[in-house]
C-alpha atoms as an extended CHARMM CRD file, in Angstrom:
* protein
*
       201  EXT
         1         1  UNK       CA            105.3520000000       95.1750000000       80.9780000000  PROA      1               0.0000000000
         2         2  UNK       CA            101.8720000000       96.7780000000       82.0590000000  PROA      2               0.0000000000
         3         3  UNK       CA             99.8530000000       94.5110000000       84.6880000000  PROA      3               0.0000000000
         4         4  UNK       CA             96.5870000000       93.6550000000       83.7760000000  PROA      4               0.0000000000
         5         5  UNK       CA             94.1820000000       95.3550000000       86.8360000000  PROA      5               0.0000000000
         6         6  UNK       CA             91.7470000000       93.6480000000       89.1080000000  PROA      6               0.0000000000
         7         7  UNK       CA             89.2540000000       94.6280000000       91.2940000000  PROA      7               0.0000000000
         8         8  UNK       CA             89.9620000000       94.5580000000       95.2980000000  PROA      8               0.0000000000
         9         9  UNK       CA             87.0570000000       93.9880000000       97.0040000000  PROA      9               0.0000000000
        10        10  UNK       CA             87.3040000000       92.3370000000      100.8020000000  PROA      10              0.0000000000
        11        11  UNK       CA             91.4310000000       91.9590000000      100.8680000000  PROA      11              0.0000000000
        12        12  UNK       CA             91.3250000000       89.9510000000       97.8200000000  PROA      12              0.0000000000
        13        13  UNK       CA             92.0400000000       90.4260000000       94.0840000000  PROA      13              0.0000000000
        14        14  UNK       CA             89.3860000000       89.6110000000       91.7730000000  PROA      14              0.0000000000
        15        15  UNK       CA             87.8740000000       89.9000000000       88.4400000000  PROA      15              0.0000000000
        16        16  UNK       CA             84.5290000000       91.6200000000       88.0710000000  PROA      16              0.0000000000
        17        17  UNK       CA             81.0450000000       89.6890000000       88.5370000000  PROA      17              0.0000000000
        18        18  UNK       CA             80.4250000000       89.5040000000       84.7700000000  PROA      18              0.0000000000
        19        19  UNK       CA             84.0440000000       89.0200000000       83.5090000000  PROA      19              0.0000000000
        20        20  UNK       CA             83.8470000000       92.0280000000       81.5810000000  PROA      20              0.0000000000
        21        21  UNK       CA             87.4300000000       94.2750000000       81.0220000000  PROA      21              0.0000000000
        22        22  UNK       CA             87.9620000000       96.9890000000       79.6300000000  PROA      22              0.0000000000
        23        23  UNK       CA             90.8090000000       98.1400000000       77.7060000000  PROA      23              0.0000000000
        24        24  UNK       CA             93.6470000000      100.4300000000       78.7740000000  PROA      24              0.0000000000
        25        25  UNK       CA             95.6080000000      102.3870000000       76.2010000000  PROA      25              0.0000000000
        26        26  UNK       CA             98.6340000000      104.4940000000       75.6630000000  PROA      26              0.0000000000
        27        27  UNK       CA             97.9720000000      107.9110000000       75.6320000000  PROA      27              0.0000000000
        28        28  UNK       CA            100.9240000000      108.3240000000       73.1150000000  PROA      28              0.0000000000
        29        29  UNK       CA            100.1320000000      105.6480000000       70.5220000000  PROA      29              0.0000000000
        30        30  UNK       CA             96.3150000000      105.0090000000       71.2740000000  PROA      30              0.0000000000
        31        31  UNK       CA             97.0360000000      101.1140000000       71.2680000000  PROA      31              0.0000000000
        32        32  UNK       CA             95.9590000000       99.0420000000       74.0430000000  PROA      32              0.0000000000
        33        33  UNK       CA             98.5330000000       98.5120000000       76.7050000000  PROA      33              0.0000000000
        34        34  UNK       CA             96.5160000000       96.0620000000       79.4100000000  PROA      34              0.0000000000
        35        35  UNK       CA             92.8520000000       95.5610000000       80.4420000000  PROA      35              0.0000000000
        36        36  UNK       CA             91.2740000000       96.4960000000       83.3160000000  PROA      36              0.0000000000
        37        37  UNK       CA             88.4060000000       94.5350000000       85.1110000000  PROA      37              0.0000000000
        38        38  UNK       CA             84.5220000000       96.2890000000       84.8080000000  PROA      38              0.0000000000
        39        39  UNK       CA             82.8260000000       96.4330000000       88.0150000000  PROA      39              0.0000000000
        40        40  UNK       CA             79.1620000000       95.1230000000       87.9560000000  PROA      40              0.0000000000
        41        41  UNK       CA             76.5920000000       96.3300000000       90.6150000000  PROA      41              0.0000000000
        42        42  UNK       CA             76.8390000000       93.2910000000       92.3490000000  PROA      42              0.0000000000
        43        43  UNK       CA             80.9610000000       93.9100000000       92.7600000000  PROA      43              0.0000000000
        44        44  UNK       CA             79.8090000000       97.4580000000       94.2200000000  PROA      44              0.0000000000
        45        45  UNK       CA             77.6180000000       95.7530000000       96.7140000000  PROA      45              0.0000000000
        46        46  UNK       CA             80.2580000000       93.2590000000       97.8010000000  PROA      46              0.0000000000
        47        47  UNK       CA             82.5460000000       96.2220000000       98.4770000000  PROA      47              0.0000000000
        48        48  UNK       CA             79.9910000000       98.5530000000      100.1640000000  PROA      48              0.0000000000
        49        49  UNK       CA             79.6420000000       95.4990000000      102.1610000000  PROA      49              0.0000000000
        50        50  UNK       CA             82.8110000000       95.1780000000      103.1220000000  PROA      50              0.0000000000
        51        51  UNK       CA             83.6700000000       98.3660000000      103.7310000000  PROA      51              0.0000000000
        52        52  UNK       CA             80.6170000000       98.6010000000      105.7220000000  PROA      52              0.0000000000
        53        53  UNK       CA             82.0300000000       95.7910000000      108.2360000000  PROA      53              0.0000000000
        54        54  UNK       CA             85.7070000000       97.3120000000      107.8580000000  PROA      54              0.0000000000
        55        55  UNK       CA             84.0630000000       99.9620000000      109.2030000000  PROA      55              0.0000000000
        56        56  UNK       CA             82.6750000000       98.5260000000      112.6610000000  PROA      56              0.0000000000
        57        57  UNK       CA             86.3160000000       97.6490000000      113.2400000000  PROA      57              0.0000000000
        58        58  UNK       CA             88.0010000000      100.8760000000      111.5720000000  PROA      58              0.0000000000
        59        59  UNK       CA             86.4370000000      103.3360000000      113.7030000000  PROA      59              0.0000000000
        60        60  UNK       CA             87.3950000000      101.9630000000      117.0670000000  PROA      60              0.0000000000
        61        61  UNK       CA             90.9200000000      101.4930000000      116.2040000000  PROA      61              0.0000000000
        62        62  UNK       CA             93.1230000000      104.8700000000      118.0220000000  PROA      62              0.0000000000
        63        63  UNK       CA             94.2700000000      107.1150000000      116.0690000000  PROA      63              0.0000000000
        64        64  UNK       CA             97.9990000000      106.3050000000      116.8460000000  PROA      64              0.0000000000
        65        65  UNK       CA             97.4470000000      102.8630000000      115.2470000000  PROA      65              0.0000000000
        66        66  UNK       CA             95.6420000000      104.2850000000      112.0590000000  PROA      66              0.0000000000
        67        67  UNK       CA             98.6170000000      106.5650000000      111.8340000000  PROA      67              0.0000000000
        68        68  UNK       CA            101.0910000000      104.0060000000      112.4360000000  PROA      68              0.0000000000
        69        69  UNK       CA             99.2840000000      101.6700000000      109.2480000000  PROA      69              0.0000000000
        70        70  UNK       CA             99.6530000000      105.1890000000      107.0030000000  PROA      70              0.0000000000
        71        71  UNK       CA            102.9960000000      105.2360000000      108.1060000000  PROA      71              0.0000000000
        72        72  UNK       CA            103.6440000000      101.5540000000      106.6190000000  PROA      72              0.0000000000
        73        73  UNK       CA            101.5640000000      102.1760000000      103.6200000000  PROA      73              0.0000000000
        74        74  UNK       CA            104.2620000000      105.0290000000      102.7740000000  PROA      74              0.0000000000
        75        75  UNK       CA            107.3500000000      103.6370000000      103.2520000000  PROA      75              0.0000000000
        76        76  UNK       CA            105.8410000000      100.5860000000      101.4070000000  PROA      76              0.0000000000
        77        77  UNK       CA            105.2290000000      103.3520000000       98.3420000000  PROA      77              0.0000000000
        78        78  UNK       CA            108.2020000000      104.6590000000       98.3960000000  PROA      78              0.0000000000
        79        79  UNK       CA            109.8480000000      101.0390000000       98.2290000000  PROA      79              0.0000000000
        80        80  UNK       CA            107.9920000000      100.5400000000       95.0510000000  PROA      80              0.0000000000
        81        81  UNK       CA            108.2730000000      103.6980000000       93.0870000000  PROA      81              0.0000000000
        82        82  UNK       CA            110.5620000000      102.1770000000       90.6130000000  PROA      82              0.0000000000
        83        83  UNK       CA            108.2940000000       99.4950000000       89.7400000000  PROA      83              0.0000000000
        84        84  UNK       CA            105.1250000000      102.0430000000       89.9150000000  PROA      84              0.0000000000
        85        85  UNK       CA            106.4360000000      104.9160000000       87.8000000000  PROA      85              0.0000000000
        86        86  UNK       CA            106.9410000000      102.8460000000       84.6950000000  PROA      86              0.0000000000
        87        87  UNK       CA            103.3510000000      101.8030000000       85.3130000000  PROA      87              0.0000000000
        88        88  UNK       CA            102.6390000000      105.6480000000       85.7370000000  PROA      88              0.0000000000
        89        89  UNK       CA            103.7840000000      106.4780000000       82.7210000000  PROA      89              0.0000000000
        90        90  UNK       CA            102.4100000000      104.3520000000       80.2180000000  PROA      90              0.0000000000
        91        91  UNK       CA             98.8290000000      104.8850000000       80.8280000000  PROA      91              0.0000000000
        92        92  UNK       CA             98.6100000000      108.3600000000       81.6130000000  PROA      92              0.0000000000
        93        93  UNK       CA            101.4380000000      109.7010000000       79.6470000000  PROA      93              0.0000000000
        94        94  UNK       CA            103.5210000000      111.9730000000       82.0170000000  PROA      94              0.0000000000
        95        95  UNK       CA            107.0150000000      111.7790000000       81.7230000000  PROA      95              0.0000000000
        96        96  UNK       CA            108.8410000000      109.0370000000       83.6540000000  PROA      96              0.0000000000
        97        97  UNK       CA            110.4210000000      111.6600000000       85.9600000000  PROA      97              0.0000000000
        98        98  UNK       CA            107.2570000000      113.1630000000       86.7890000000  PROA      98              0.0000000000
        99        99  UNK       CA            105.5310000000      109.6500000000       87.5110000000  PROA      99              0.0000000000
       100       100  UNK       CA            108.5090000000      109.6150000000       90.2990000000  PROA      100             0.0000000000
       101       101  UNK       CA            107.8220000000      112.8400000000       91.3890000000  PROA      101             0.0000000000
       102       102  UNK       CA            103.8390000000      112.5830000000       91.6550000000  PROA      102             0.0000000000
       103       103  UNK       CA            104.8650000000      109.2380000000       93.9880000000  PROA      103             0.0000000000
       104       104  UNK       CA            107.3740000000      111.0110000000       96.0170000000  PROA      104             0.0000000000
       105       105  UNK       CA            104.6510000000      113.7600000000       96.6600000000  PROA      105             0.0000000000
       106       106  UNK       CA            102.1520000000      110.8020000000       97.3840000000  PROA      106             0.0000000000
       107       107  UNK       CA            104.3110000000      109.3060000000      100.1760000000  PROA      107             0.0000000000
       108       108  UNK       CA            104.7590000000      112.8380000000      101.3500000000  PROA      108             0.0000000000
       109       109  UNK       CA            100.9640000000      113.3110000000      101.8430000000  PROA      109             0.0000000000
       110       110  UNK       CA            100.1190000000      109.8970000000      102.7460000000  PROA      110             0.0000000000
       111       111  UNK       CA            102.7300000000      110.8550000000      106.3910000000  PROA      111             0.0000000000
       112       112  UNK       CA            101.0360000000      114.0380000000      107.0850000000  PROA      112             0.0000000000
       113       113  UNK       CA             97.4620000000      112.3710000000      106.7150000000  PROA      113             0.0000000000
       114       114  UNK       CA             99.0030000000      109.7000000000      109.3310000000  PROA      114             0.0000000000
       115       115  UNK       CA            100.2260000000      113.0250000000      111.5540000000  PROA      115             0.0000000000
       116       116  UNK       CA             96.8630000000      114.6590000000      111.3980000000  PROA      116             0.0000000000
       117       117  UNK       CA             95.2490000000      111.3860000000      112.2700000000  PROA      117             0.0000000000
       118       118  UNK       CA             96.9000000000      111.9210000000      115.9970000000  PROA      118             0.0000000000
       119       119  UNK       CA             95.6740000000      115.7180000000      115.8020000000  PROA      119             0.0000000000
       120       120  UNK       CA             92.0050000000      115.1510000000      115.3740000000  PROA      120             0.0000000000
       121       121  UNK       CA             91.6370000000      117.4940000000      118.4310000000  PROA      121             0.0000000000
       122       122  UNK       CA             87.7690000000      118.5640000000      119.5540000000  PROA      122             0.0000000000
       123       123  UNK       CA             87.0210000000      121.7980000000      120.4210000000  PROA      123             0.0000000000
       124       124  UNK       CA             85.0410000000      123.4150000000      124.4540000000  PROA      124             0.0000000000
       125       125  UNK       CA             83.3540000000      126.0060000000      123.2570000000  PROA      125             0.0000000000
       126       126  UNK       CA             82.5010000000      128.7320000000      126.0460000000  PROA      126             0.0000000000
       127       127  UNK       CA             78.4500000000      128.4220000000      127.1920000000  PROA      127             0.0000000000
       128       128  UNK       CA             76.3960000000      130.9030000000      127.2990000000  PROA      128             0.0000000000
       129       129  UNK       CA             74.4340000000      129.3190000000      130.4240000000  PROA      129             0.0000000000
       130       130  UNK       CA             76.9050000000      128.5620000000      133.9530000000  PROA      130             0.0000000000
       131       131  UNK       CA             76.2330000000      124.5630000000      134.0960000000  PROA      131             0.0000000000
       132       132  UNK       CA             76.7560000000      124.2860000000      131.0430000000  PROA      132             0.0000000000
       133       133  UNK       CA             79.1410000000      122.3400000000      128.8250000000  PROA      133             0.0000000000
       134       134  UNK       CA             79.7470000000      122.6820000000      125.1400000000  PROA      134             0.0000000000
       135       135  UNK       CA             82.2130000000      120.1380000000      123.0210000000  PROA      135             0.0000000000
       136       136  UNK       CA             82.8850000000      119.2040000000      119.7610000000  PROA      136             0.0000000000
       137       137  UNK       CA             84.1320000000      115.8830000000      119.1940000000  PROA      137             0.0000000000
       138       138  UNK       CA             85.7660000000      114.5200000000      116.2300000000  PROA      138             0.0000000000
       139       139  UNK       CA             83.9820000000      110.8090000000      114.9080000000  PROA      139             0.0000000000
       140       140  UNK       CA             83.8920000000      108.7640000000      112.0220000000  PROA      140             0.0000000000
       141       141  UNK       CA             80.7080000000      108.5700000000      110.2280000000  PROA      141             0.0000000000
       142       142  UNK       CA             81.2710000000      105.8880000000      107.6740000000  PROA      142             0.0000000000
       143       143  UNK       CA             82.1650000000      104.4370000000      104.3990000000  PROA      143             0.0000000000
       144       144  UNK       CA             83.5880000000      107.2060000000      101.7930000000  PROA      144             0.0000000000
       145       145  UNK       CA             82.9440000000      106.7470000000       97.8290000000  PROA      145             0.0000000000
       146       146  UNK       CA             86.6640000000      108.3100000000       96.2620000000  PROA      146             0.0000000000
       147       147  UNK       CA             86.4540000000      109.1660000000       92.8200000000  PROA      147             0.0000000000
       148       148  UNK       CA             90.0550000000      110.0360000000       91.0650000000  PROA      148             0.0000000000
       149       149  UNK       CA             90.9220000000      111.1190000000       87.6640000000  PROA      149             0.0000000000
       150       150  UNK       CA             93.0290000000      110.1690000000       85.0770000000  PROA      150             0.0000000000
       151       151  UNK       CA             95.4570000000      113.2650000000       85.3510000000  PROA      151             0.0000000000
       152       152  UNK       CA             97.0570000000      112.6230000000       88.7060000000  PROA      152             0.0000000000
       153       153  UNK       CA             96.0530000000      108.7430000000       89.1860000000  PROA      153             0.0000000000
       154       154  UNK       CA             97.3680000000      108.5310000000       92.3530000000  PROA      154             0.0000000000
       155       155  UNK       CA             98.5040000000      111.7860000000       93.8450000000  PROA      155             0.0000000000
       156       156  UNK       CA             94.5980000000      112.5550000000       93.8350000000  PROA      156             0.0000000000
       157       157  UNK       CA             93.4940000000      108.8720000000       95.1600000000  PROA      157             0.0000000000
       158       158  UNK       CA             96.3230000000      109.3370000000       98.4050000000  PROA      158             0.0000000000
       159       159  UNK       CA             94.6390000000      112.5560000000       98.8740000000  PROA      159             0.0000000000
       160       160  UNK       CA             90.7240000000      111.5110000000       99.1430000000  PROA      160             0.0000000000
       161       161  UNK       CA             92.0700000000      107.9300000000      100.7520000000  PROA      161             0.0000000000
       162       162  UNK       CA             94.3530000000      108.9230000000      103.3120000000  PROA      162             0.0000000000
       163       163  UNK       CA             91.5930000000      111.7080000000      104.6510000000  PROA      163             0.0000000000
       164       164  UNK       CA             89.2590000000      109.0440000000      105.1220000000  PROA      164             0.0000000000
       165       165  UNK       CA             91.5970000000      106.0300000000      106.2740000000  PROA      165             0.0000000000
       166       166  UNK       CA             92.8740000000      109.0320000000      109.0950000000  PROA      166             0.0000000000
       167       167  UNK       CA             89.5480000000      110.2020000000      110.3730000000  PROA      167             0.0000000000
       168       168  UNK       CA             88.6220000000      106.4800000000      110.8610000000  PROA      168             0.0000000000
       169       169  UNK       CA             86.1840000000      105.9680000000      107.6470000000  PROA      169             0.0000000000
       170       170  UNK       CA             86.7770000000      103.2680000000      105.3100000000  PROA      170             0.0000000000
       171       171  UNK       CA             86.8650000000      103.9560000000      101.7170000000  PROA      171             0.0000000000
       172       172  UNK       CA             85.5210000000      102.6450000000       98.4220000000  PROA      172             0.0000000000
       173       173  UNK       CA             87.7540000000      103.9270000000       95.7830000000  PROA      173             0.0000000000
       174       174  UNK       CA             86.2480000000      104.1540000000       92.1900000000  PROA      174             0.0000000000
       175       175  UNK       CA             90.0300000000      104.4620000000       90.0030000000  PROA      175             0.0000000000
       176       176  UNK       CA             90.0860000000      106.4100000000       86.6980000000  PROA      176             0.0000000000
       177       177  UNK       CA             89.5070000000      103.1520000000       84.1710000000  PROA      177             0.0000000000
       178       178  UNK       CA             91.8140000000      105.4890000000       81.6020000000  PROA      178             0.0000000000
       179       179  UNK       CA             94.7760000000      105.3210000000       84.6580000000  PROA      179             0.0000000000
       180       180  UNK       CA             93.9020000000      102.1760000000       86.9960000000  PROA      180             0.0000000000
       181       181  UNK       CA             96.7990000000      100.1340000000       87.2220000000  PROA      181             0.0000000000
       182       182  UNK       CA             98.9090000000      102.9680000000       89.2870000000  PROA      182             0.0000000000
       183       183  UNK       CA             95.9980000000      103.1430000000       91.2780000000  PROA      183             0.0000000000
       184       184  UNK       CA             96.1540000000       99.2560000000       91.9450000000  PROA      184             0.0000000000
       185       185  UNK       CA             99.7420000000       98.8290000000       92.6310000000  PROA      185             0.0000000000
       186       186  UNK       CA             99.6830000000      101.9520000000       95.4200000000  PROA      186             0.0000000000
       187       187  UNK       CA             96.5380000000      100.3870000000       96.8440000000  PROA      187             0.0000000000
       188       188  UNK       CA             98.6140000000       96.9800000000       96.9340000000  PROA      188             0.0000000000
       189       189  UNK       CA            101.1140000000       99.1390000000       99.0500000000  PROA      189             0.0000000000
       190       190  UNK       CA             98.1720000000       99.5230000000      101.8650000000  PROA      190             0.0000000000
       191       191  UNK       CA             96.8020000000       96.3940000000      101.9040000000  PROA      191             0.0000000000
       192       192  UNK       CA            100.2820000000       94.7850000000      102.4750000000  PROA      192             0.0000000000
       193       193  UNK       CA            100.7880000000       97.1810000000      105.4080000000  PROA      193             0.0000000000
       194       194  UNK       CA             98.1030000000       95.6280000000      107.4620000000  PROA      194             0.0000000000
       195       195  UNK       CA             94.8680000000       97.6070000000      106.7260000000  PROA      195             0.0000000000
       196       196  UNK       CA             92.3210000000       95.5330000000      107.7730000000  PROA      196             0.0000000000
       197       197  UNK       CA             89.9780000000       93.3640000000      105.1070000000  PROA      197             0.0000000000
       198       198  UNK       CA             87.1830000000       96.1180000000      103.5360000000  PROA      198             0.0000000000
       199       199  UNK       CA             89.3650000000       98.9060000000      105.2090000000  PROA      199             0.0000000000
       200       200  UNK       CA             89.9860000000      100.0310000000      101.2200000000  PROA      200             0.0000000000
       201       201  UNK       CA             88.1540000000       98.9030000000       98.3070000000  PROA      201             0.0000000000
């Protein structure tokens, strides 16, 4: 059965300002499989805003905790691949063993994002004066707009995501509307690992 697909704005499920859907179809047939909720400008303001105070939090949490979170977002993906790949399939198409494959892969990159989070090393970089002192330092700088296509519905979300979630930026993640409720169910796998509220929109 394919899930109907809300928006997540703030930690919460919810259908779009206006009530609007649109509709999802199978790739195969061309009939419509689900609907998917249509974000209104106010709905992107709600979740800039809450990413926006995600944020303030976000970026002072270490980088061993961020990691940690990544870590429980992945093993809460690979939990649910059986339930996700079915998903997978019927609205973008690939074959069901490749809708298992593109989640294995996704769990994959989601753990090396959460390694790299702990490796966001700076840089001294030799002066040219004596007294001086030259550094790099590594920061966050804010909230991140992801846009993913329909192809590889998740594999190319974890990608953009996980980059930002690691480095200490939130993210507002815009979902292919041909592909969305993949995209859903692996951002369900996040928020039930502890991200905090607006952390991922």
């Amino acid at each position: 059965m394919y899930p109907d697909t809300q928006l997540f704005i703030a930690g919460e499920w919810t259908n779009g300002a206006n009530d609007e859907t649109l509709p999802v179809l199978n790739p195969a047939t061309g009939g419509e499989i689900g609907r998917v909720a249509k974000a209104a400008r106010a709905d992107m303001d709600r979740a800039l805003a809450a990413a926006d105070a995600a944020f303030a939090v976000w970026r002072r949490t270490t980088a061993r905790e961020r990691a940690k979170l990544l870590h429980a977002a992945a093993d809460n993906l690979r939990a649910r691949i059986e339930d996700i790949a079915p998903i997978l399939t019927m609205e973008q198409g690939k074959p069901l063993a490749e809708a298992r494959s593109e989640l294995r892969n996704a769990d994959d990159v989601i753990r090396w994002f959460a390694e790299e989070a702990i490796r966001s090393y700076g840089r001294i970089i030799p002066a040219r004066k004596p007294g001086v002192q030259q550094m790099v330092m590594k920061e966050p700088i804010g909230v991140v707009a992801a846009f993913t296509p329909w192809n590889y519905p998740v594999a190319q979300a974890i990608r953009k995501i996980c980059a930002a979630l690691a480095a200490g930026c939130t993210v507002i993640l815009k979902a292919a509307e041909e592909a969305p409720a993949s995209c859903a169910a692996m951002v369900r796998a996040f928020a039930d690992a502890g991200f905090p509220e607006g952390a991922i929109n």
